[in-house]
C-alpha positions in Angstrom: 31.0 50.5 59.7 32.7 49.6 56.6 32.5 45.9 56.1 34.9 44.1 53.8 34.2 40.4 52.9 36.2 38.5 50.5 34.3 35.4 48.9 30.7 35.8 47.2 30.4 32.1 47.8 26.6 31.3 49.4 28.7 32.5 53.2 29.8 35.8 52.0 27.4 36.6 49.6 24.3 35.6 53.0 26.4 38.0 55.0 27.0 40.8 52.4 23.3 41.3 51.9 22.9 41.1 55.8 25.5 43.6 56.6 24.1 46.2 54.0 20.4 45.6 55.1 21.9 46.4 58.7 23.2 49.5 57.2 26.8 48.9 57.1 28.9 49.8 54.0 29.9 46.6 52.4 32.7 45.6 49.7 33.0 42.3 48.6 35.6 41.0 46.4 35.9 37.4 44.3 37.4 36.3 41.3 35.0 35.2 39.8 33.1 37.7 38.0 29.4 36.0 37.9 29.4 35.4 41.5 28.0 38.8 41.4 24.8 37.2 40.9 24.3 36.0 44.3 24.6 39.6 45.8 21.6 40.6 43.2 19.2 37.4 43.8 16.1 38.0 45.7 16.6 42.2 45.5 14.1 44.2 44.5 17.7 46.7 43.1 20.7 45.5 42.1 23.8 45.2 44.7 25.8 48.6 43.6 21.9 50.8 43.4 21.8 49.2 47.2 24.5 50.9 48.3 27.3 48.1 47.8 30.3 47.7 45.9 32.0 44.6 44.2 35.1 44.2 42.8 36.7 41.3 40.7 40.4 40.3 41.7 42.4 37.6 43.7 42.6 38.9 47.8 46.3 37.3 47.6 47.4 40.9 45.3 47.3 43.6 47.8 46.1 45.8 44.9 43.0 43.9 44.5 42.5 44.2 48.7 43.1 48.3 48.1 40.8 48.5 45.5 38.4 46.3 47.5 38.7 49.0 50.3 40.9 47.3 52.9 42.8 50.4 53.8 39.2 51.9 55.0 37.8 48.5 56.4 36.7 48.2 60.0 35.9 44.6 60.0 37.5 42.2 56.9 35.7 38.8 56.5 37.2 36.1 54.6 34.9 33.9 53.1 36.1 32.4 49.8 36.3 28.0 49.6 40.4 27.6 50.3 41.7 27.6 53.9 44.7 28.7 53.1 43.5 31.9 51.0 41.3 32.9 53.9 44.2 32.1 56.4 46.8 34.0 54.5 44.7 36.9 53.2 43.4 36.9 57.0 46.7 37.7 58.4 48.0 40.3 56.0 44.1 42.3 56.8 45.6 42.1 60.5 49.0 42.2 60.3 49.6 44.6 57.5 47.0 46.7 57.5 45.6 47.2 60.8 42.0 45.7 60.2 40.3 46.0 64.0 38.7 43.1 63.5 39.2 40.0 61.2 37.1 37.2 60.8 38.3 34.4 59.0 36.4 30.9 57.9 38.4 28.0 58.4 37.4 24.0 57.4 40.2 22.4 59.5 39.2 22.0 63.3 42.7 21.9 64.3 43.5 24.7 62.1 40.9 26.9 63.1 42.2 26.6 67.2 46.0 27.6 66.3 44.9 30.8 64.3 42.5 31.1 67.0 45.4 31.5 70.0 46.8 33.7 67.3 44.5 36.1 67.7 42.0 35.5 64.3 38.7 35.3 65.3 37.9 31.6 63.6 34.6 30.5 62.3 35.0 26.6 61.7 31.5 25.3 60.0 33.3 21.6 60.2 33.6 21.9 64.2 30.4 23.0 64.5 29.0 20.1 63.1 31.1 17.7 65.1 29.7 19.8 68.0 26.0 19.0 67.1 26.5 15.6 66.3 28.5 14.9 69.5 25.1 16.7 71.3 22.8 14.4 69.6 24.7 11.1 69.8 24.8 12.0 74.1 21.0 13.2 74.0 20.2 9.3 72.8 
């Protein structure tokens, strides 16, 4: 499965390193050129000798996306700080071009639930700490 995840943040760069130990193919993409260095931490080899690839661009150019891999991608992940980014570079992956699944990390509770019914598959770190909160305020 070819896997690609834009954001090399501590969230993409944790499921990168996941997804290529599982044997997947794995692209990741950021702007930020040094964030490369999170994909390398820990290794005994270096990201690309693993097996990965990295690319330096913005996700919101579609050329950066293509040269990411996007046209090849099974699964497209977006990880990067910005809701919006990951919300916009979410829908073109699906709408555009055909990702089968997209998986896209969003802040906003309320946020997350609308792209939800519109058929994202939302990851909302923010509500799931409200959630576990909530269960140990009850728990007493």
């Amino acid at each position: 499965m070819f896997i690609l995840i834009v954001g090399c943040g501590r969230v993409g760069s944790a499921v990168a390193k996941r997804s290529l130990d599982a044997g997947h193919e794995v692209s990741v993409m950021d702007v930020d050129p040094r964030s490369h260095e999170r994909l390398d931490r820990d290794q005994t080899t270096n990201w690309e000798d693993a097996g990965g690839q990295f690319t330096v661009g913005t996700a919101l150019e579609v050329d950066g996306l293509i040269a990411a891999g996007i046209d090849r991608a099974d699964v497209f992940i977006a990880a990067t700080s910005g809701d919006n980014t990951n919300l916009v570079i979410s829908q073109i992956a699906q709408r555009r071009f055909k990702v089968p699944r997209v998986v896209v990390r969003v802040a906003d509770p309320a946020r997350a639930a609308w792209y939800a019914e519109q058929g994202l598959r939302t990851i909302c770190p923010t509500q799931i700490a409200i959630d576990q909160v909530e269960q140990v305020l009850l728990a007493g």
